[in-house]
PDB file of N, H, CA, C and O in Angstrom:
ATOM      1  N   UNK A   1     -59.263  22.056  41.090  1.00  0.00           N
ATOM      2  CA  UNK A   1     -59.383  22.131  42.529  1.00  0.00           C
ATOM      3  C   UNK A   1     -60.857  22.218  42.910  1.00  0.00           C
ATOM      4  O   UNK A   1     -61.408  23.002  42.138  1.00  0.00           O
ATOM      5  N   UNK A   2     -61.783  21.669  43.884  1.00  0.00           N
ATOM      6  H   UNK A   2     -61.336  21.032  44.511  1.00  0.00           H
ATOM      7  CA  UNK A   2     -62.734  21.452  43.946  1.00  0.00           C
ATOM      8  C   UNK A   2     -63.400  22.793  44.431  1.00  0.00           C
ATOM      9  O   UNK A   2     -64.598  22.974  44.213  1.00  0.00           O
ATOM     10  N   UNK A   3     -62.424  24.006  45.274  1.00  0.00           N
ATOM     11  H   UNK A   3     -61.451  23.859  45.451  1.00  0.00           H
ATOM     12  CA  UNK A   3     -63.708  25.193  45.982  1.00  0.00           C
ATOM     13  C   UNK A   3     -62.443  26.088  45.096  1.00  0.00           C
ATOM     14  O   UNK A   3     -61.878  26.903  45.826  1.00  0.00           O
ATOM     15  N   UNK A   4     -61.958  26.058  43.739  1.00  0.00           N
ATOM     16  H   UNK A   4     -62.417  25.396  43.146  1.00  0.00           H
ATOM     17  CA  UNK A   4     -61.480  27.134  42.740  1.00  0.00           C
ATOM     18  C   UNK A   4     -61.990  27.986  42.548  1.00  0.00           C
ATOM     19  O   UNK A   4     -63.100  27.655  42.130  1.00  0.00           O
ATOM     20  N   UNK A   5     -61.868  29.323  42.595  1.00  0.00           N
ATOM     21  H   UNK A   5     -60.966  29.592  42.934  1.00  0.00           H
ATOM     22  CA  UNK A   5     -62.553  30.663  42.447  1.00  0.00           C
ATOM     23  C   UNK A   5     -63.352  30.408  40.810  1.00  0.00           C
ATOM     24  O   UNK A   5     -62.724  29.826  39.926  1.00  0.00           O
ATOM     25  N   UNK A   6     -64.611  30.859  40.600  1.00  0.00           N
ATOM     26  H   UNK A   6     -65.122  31.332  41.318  1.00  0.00           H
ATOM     27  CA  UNK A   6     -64.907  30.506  39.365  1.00  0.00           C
ATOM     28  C   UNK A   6     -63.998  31.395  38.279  1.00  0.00           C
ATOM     29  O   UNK A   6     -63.835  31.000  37.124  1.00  0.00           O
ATOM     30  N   UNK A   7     -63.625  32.208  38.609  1.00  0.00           N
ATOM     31  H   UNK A   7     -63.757  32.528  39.547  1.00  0.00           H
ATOM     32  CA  UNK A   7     -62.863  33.622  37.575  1.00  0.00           C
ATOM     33  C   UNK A   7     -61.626  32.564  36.953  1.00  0.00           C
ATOM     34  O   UNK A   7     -61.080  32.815  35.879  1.00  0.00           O
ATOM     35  N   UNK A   8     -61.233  31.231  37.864  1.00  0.00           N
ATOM     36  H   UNK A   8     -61.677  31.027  38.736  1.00  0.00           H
ATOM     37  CA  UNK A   8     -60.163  30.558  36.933  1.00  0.00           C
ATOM     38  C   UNK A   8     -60.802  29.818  36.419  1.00  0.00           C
ATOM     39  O   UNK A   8     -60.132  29.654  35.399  1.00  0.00           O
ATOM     40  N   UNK A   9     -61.778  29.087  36.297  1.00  0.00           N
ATOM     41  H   UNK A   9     -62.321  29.220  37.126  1.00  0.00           H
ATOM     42  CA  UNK A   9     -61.904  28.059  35.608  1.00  0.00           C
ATOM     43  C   UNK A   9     -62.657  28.065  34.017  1.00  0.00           C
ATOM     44  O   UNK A   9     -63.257  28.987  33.465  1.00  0.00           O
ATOM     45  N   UNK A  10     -62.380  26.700  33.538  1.00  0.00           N
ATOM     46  H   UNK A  10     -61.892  25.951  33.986  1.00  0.00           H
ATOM     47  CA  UNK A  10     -62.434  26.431  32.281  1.00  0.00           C
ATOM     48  C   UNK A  10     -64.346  27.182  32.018  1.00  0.00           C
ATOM     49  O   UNK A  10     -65.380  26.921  32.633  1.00  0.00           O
ATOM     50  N   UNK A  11     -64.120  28.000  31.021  1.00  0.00           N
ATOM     51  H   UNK A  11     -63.280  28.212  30.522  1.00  0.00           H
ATOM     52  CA  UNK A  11     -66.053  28.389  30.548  1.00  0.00           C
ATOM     53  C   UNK A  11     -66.708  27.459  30.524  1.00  0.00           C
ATOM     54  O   UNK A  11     -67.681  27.689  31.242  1.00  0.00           O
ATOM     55  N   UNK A  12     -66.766  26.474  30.098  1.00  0.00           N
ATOM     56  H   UNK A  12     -65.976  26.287  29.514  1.00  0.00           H
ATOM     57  CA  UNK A  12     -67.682  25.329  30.348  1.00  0.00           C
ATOM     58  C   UNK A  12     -67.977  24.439  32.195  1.00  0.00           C
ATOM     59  O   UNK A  12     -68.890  23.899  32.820  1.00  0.00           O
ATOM     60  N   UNK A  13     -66.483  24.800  32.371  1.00  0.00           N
ATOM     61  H   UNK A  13     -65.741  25.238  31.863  1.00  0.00           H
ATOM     62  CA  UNK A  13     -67.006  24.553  33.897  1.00  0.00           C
ATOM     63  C   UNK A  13     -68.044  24.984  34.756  1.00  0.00           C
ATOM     64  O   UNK A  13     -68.714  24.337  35.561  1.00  0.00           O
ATOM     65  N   UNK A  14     -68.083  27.006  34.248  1.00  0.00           N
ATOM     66  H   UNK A  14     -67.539  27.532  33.595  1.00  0.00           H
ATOM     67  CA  UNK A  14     -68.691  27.738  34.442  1.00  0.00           C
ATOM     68  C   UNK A  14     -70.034  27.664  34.253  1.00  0.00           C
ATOM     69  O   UNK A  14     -70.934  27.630  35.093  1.00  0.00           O
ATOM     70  N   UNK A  15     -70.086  27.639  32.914  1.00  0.00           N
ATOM     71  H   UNK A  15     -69.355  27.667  32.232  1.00  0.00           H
ATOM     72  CA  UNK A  15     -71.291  27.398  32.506  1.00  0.00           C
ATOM     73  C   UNK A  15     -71.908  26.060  33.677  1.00  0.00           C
ATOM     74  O   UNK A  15     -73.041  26.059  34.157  1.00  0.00           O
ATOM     75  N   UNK A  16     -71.291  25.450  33.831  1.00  0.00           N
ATOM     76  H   UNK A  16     -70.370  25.451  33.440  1.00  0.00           H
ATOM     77  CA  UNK A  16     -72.504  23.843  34.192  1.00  0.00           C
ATOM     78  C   UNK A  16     -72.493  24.230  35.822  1.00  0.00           C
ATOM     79  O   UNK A  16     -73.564  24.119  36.418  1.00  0.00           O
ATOM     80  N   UNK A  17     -71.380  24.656  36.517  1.00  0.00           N
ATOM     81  H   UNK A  17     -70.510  24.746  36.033  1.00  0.00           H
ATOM     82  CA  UNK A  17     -71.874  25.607  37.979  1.00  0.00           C
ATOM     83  C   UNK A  17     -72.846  26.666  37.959  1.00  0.00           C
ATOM     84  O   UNK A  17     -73.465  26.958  38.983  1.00  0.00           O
ATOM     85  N   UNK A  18     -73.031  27.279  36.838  1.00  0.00           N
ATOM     86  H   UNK A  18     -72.528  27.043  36.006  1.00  0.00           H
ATOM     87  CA  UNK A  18     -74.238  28.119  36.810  1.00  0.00           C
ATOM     88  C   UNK A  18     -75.579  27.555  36.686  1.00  0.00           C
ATOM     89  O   UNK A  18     -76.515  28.007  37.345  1.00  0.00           O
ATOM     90  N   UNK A  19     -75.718  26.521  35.813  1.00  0.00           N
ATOM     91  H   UNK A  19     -74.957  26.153  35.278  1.00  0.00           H
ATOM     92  CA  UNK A  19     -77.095  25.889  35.364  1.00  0.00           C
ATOM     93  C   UNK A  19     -77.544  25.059  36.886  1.00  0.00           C
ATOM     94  O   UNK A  19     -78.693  24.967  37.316  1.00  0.00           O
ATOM     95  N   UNK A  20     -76.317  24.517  37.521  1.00  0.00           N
ATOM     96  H   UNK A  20     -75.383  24.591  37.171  1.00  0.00           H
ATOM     97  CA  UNK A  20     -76.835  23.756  38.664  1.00  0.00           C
ATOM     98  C   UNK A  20     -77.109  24.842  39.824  1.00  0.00           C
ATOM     99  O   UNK A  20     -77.959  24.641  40.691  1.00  0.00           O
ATOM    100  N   UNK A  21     -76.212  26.171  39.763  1.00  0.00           N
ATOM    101  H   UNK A  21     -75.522  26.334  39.059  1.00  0.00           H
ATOM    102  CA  UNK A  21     -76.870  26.814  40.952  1.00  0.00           C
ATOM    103  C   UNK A  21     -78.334  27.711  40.479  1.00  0.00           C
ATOM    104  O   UNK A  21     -78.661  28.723  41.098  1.00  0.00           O
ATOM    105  N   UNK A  22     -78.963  27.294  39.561  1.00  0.00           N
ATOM    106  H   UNK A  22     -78.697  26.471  39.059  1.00  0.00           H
ATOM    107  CA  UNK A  22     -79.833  27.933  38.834  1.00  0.00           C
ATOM    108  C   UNK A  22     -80.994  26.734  39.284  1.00  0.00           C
ATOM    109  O   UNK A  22     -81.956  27.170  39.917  1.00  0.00           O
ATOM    110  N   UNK A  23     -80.966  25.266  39.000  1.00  0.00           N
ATOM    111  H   UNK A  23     -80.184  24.912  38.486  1.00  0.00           H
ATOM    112  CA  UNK A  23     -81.792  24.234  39.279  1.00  0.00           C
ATOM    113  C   UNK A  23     -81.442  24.652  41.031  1.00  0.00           C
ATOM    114  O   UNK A  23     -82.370  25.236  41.591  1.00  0.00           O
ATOM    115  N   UNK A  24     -80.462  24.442  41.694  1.00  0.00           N
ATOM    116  H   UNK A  24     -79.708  23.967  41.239  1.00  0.00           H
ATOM    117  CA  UNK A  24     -80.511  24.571  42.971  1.00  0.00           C
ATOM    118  C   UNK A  24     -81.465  26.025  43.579  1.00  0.00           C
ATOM    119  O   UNK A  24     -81.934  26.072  44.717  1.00  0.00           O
ATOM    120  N   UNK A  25     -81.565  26.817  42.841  1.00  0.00           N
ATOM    121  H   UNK A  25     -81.184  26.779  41.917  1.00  0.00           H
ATOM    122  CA  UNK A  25     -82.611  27.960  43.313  1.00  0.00           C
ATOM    123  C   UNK A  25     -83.977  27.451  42.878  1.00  0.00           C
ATOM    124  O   UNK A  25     -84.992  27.735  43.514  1.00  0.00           O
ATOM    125  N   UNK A  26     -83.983  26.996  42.222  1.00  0.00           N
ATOM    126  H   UNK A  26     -83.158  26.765  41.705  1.00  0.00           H
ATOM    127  CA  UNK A  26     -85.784  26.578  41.679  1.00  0.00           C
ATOM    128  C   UNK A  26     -86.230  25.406  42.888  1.00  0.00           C
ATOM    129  O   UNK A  26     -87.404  25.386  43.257  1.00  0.00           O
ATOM    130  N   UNK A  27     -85.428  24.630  43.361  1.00  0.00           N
ATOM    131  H   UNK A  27     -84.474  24.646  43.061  1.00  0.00           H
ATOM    132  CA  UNK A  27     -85.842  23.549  43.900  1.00  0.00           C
ATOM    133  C   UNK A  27     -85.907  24.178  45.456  1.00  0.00           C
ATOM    134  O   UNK A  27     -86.631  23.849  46.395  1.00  0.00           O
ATOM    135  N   UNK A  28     -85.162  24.919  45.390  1.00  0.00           N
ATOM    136  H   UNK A  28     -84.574  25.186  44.627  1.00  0.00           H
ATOM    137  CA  UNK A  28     -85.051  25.599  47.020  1.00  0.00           C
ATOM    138  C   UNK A  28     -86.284  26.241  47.164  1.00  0.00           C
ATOM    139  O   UNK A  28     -86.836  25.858  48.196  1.00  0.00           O
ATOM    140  N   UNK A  29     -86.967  27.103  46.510  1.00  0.00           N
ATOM    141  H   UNK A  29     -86.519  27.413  45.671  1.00  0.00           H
ATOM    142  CA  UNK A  29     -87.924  27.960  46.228  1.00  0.00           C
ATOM    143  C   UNK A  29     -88.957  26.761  46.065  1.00  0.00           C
ATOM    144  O   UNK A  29     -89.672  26.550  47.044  1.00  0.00           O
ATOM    145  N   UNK A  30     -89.117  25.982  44.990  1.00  0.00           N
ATOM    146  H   UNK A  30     -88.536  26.153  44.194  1.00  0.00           H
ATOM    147  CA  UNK A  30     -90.678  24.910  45.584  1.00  0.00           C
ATOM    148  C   UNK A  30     -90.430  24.401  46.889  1.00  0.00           C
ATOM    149  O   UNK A  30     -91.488  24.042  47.404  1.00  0.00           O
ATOM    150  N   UNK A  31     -89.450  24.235  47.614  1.00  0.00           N
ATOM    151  H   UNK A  31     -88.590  24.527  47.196  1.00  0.00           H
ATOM    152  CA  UNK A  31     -89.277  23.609  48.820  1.00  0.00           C
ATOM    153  C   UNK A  31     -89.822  25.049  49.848  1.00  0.00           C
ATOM    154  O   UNK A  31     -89.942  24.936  51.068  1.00  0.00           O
ATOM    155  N   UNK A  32     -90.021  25.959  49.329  1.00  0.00           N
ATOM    156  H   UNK A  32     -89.924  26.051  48.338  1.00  0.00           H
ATOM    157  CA  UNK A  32     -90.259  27.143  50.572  1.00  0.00           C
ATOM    158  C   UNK A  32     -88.787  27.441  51.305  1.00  0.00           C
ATOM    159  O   UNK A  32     -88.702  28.499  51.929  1.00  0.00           O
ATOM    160  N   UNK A  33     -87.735  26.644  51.265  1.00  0.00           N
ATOM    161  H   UNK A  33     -87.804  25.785  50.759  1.00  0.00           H
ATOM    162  CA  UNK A  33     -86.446  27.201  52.206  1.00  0.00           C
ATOM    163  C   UNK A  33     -85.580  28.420  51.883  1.00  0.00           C
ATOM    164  O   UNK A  33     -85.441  28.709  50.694  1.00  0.00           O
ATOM    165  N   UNK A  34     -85.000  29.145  52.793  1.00  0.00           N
ATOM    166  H   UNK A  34     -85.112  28.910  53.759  1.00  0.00           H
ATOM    167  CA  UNK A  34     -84.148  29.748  52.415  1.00  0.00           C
ATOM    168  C   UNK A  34     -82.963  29.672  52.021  1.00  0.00           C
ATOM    169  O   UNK A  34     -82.648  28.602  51.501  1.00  0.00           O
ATOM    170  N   UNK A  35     -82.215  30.444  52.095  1.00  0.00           N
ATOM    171  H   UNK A  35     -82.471  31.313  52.517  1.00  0.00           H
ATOM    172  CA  UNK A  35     -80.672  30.123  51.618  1.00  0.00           C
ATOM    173  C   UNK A  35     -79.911  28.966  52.654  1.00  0.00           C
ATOM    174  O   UNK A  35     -79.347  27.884  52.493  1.00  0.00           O
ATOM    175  N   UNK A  36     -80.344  30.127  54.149  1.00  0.00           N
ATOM    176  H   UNK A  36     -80.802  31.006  54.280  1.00  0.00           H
ATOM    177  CA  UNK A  36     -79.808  29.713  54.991  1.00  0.00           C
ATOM    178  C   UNK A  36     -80.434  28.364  55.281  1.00  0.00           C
ATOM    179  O   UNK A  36     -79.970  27.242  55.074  1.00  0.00           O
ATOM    180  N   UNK A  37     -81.997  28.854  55.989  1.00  0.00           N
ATOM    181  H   UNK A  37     -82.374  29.765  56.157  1.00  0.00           H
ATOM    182  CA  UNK A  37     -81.752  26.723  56.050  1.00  0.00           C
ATOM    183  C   UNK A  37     -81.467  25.845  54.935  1.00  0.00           C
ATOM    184  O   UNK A  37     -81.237  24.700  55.325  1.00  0.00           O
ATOM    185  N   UNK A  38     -81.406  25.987  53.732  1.00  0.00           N
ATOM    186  H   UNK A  38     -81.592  26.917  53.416  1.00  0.00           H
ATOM    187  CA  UNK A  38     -81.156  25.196  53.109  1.00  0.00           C
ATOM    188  C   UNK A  38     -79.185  24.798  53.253  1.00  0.00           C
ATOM    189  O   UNK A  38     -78.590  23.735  53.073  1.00  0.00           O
ATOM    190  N   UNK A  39     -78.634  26.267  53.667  1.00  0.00           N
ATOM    191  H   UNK A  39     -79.116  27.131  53.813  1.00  0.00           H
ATOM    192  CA  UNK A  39     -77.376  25.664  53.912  1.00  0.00           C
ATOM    193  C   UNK A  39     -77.478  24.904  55.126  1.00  0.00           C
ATOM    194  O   UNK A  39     -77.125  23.725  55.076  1.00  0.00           O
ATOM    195  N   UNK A  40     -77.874  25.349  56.142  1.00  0.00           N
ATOM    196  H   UNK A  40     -78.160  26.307  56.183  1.00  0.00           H
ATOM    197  CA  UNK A  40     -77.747  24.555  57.588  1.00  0.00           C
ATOM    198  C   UNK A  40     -77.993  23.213  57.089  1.00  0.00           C
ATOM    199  O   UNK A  40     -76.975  22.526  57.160  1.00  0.00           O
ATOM    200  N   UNK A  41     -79.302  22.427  56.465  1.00  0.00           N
ATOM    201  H   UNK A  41     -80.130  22.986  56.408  1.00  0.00           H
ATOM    202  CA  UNK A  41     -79.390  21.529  56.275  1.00  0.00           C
ATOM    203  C   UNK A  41     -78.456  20.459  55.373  1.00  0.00           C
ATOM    204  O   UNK A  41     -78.435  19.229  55.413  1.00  0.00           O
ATOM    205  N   UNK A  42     -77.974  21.054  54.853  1.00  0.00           N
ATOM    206  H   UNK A  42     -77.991  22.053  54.821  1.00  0.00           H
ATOM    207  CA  UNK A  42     -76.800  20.379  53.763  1.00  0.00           C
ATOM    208  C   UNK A  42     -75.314  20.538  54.801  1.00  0.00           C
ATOM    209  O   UNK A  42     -74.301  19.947  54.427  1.00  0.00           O
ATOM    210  N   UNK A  43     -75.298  20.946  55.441  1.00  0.00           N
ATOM    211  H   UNK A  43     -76.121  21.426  55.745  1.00  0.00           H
ATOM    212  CA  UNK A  43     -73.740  21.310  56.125  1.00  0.00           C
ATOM    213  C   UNK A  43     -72.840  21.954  55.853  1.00  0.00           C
ATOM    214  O   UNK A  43     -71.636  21.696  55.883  1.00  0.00           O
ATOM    215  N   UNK A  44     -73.669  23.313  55.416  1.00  0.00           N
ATOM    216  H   UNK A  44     -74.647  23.522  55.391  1.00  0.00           H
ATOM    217  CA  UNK A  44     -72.244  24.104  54.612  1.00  0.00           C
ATOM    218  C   UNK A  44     -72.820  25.576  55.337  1.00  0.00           C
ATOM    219  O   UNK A  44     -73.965  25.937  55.610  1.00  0.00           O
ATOM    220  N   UNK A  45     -71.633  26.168  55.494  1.00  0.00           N
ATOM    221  H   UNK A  45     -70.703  25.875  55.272  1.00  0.00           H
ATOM    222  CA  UNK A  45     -72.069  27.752  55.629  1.00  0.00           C
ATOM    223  C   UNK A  45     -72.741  28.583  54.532  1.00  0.00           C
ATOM    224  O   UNK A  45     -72.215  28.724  53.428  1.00  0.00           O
ATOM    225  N   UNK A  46     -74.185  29.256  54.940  1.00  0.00           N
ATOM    226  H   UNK A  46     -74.612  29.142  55.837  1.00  0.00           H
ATOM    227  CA  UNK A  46     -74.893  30.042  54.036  1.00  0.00           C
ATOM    228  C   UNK A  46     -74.150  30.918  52.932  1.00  0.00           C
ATOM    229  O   UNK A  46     -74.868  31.261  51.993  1.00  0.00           O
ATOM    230  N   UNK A  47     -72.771  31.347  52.900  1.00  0.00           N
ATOM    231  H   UNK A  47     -72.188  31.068  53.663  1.00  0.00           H
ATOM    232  CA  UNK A  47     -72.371  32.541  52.527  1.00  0.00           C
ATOM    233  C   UNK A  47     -71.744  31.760  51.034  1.00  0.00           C
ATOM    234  O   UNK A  47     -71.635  32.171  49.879  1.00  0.00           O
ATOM    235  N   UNK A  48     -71.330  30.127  51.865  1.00  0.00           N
ATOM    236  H   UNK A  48     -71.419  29.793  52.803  1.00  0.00           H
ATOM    237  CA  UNK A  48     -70.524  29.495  50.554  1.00  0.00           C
ATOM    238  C   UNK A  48     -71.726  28.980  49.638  1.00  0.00           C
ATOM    239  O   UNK A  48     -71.637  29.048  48.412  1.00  0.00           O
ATOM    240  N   UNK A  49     -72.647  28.557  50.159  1.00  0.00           N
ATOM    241  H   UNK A  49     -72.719  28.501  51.155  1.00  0.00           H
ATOM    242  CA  UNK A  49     -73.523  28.232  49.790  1.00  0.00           C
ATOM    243  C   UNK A  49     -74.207  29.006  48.800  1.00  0.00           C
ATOM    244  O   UNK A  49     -74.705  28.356  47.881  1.00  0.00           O
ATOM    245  N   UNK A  50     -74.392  30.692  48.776  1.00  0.00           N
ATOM    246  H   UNK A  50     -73.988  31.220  49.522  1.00  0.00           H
ATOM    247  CA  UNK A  50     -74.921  31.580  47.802  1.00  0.00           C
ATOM    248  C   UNK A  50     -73.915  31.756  46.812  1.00  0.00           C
ATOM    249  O   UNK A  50     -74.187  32.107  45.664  1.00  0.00           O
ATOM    250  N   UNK A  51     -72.626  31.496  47.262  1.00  0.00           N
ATOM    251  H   UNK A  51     -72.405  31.211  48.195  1.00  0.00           H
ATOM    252  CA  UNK A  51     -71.729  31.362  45.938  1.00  0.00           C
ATOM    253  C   UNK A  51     -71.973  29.913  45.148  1.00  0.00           C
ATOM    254  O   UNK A  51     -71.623  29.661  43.995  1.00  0.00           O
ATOM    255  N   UNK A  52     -72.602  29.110  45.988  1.00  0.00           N
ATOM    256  H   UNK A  52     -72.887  29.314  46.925  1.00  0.00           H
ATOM    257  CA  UNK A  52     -72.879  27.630  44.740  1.00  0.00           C
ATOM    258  C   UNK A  52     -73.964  28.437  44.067  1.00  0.00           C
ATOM    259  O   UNK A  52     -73.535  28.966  43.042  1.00  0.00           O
ATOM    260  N   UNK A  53     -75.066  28.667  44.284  1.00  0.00           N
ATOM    261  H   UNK A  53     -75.415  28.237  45.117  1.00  0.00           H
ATOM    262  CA  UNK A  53     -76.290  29.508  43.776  1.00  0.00           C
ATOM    263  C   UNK A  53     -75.837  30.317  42.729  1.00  0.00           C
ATOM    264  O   UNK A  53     -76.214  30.165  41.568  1.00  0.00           O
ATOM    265  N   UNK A  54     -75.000  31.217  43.114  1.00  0.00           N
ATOM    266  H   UNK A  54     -74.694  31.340  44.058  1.00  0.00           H
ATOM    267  CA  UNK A  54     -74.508  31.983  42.203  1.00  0.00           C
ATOM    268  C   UNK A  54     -73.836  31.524  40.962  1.00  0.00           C
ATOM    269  O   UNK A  54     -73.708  32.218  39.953  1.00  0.00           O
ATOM    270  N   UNK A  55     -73.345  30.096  41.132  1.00  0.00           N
ATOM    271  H   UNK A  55     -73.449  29.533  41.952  1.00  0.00           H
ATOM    272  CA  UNK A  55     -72.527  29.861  39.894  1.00  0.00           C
ATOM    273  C   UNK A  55     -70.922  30.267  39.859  1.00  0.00           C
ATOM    274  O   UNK A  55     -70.167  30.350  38.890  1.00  0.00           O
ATOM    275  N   UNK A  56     -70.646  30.518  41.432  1.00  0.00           N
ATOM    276  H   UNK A  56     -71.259  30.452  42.219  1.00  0.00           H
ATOM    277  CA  UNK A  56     -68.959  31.029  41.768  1.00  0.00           C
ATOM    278  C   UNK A  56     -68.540  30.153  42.340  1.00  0.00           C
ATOM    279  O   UNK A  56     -67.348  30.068  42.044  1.00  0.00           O
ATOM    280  N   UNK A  57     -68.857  29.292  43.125  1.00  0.00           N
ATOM    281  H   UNK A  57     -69.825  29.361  43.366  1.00  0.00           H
ATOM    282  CA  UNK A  57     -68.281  28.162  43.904  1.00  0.00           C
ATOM    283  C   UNK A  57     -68.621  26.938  43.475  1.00  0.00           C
ATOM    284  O   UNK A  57     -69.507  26.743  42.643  1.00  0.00           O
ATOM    285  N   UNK A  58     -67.920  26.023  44.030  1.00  0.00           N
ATOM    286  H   UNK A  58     -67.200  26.181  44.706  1.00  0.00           H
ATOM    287  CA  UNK A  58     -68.353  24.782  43.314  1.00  0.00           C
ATOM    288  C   UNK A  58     -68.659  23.465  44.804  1.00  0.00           C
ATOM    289  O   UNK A  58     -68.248  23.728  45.934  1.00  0.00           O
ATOM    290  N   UNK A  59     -69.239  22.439  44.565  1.00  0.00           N
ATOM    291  H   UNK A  59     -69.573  22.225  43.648  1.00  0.00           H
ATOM    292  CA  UNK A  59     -69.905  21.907  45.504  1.00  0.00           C
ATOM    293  C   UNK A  59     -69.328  20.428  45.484  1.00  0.00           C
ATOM    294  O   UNK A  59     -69.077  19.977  44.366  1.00  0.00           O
ATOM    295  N   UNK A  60     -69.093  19.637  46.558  1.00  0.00           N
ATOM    296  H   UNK A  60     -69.296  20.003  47.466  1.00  0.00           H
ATOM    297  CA  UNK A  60     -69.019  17.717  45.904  1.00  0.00           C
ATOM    298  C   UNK A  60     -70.672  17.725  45.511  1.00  0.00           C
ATOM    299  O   UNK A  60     -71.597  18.517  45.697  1.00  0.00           O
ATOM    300  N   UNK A  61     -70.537  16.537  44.932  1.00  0.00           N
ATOM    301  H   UNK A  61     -69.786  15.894  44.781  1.00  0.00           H
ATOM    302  CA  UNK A  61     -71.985  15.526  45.063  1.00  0.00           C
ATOM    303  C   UNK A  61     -72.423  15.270  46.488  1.00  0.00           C
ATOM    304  O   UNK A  61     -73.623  15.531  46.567  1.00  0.00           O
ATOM    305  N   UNK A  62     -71.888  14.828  47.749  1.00  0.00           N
ATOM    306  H   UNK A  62     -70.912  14.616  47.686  1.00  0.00           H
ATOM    307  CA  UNK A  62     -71.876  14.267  48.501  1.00  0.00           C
ATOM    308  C   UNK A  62     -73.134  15.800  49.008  1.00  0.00           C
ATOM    309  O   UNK A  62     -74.336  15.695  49.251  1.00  0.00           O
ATOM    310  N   UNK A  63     -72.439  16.838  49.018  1.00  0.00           N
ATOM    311  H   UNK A  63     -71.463  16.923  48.821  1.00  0.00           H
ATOM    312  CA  UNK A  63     -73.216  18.171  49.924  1.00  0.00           C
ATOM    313  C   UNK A  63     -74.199  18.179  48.987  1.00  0.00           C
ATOM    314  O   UNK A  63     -75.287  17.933  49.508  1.00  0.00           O
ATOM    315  N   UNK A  64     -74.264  18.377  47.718  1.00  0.00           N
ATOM    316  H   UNK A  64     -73.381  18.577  47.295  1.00  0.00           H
ATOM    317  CA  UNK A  64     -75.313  18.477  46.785  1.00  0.00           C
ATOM    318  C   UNK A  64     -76.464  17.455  46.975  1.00  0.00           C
ATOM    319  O   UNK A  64     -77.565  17.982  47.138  1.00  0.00           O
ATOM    320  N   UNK A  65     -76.443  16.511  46.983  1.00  0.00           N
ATOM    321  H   UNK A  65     -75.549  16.083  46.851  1.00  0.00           H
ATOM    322  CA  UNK A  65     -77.611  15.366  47.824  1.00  0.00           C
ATOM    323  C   UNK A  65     -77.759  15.390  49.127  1.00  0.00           C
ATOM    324  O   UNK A  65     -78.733  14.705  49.437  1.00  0.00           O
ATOM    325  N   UNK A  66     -77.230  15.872  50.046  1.00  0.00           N
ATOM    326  H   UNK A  66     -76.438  16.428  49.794  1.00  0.00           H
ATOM    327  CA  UNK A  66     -77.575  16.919  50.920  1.00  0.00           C
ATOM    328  C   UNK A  66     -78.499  17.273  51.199  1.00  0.00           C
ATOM    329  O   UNK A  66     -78.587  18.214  51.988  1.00  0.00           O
TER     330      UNK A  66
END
C-alpha cells in the first residue's frame, strides 16, 4: 500500500524509506528550506512530510520530484 505505516512493512522496504528520507534531509538543508516550505512546495502537508524524513511514511515519485 503506498502511505502503509512503516511498523508493517517488509525491513528492506524500511531500510530504502530511511536512506531516501536521510538524502531528502541533506538536500533540504543545502537548499536552506525547511520542513515546512519544503512540504508546501512539493504539495504535501508538513507533518506527512517529516514522516517521509523520518523513514515512516512513504512518498510516489511524482511528490518526490516535487
Amino acid at each position: 500500500m503506498p502511505n502503509e505505516p512503516a511498523d508493517t512493512a517488509d525491513p528492506a522496504v524500511l531500510a530504502r524509506r530511511q536512506a531516501l528520507g536521510r538524502r531528502l534531509k541533506e538536500l533540504r538543508g543545502r537548499a536552506g528550506l525547511s520542513q515546512a516550505q519544503l512540504a508546501l512546495a512539493a504539495g504535501m502537508n508538513r507533518v506527512f512530510y517529516v514522516g517521509v524524513e523520518g523513514g515512516r511514511r512513504n512518498v510516489s515519485v511524482d511528490r518526490v520530484f516535487a
